[in-house]
C-alpha positions as MATLAB code, in Angstrom:
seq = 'XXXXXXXXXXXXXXXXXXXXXXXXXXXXXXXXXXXXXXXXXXXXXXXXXXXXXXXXXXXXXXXXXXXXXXXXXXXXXXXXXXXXXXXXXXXXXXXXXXXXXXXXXXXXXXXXXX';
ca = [
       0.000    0.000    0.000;
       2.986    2.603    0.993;
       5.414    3.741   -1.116;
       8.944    5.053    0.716;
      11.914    6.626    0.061;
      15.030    6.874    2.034;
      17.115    9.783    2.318;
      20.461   10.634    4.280;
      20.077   11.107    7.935;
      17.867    8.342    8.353;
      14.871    9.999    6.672;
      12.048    8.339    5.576;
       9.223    9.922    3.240;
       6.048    7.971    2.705;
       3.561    8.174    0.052;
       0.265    6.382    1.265;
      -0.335    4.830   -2.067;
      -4.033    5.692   -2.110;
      -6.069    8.639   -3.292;
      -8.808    8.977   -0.605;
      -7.171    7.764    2.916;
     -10.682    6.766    4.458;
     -12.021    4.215    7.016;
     -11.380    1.429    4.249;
      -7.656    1.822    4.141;
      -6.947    3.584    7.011;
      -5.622    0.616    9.342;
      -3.457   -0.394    6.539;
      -1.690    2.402    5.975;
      -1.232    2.602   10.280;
       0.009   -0.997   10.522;
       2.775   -0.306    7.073;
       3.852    3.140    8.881;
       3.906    1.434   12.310;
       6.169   -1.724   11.032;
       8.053    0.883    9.401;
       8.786    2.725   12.958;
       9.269   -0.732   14.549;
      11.734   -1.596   12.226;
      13.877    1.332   13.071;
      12.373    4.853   10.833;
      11.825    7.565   13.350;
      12.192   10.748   10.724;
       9.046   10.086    8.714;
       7.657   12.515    6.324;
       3.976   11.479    5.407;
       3.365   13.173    1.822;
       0.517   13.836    1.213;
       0.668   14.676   -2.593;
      -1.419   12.136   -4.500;
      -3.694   11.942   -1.849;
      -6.995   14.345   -2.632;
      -9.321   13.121    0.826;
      -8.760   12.486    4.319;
     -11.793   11.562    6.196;
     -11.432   11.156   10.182;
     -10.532    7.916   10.523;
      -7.658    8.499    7.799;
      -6.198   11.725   10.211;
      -7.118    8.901   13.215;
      -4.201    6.838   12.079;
      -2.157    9.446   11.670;
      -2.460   10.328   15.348;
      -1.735    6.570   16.056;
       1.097    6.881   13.791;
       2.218    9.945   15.928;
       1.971    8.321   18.840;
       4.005    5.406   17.682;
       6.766    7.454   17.360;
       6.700    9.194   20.327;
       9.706   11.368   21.640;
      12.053    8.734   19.562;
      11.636   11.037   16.062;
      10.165   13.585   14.536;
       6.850   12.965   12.314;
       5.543   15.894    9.576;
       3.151   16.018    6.435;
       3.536   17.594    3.401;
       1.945   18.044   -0.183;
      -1.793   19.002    1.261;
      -4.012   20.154   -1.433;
      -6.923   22.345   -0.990;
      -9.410   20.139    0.628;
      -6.799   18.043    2.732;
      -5.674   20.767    4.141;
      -9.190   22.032    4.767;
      -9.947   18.876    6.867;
      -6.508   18.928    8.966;
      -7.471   23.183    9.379;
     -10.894   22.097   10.387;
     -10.151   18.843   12.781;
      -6.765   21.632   14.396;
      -4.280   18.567   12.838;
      -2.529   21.733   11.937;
      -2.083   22.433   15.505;
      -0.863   18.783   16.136;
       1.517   18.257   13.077;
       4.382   20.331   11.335;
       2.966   21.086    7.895;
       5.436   21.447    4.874;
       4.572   22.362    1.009;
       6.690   19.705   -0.609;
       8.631   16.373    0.739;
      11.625   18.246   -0.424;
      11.167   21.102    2.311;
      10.371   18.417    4.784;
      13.503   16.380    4.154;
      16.073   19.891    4.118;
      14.422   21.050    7.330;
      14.297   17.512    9.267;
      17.920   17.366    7.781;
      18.709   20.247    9.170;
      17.697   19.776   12.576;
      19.753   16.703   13.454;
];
C-alpha cells in the first residue's frame, strides 16, 4: 500500500499509495507506517501529494502513527491540497503536526535539525 523513500540522515518519506485515505484503508496504511517505525524509521515525512481526501478515521491513524513514534523522532506532512488541508485546518491537525509544502522542504528542514 505505501510507497517510501530513504534519504540521508535516516529519513524516511512515505507516500500512502491511495487517493482517498478513508475508514477502508486507514488501518493499513497505520500498521505499514507502524512496522516501518518498529523496524527502526523515526524521521518520517507522510506526503501527502497524490492523496486528494482524508476523512477522520484516515487523520485517526495518523495520530496513532504519531503516537508510535513518540519522543524517539520527529513525524511531519507535506503536499496538502486544498481540501486536505481544509480537513486537517478544520479537525486543528494543523495544531498537532508540522505542515510542509513539498517532501523536499520536509527532508532539508528535518535534515537540518539533526
Amino acid at each position: 500500500m505505501i510507497h517510501t523513500t530513504q534519504h540521508p540522515k535516516d529519513i524516511t518519506v512515505v507516500r500512502p499509495g491511495v487517493e482517498r485515505l478513508t475508514a477502508v484503508n486507514a488501518k493499513a496504511f497505520k500498521d505499514a507506517v507502524v512496522a516501518l517505525i518498529e523496524d527502526g524509521a523515526s524521521q518520517l515525512i507522510i506526503d501527502f501529494g497524490t492523496v486528494t481526501f482524508v476523512d477522520s478515521s484516515g487523520l485517526g491513524a495518523l495520530v496513532g502513527v504519531l503516537k508510535r513514534v513518540g519522543h524517539r523522532g520527529d513525524l511531519v506532512v507535506c503536499g496538502l491540497n486544498a481540501d486536505v488541508a481544509q480537513m486537517f485546518q478544520i479537525c486543528r491537525m494543523d495544531k498537532v503536526f508540522t505542515v510542509y509544502t513539498s517532501a523536499d522542504a520536509a527532508v532539508q528542514k528535518l535534515a537540518e535539525n539533526q
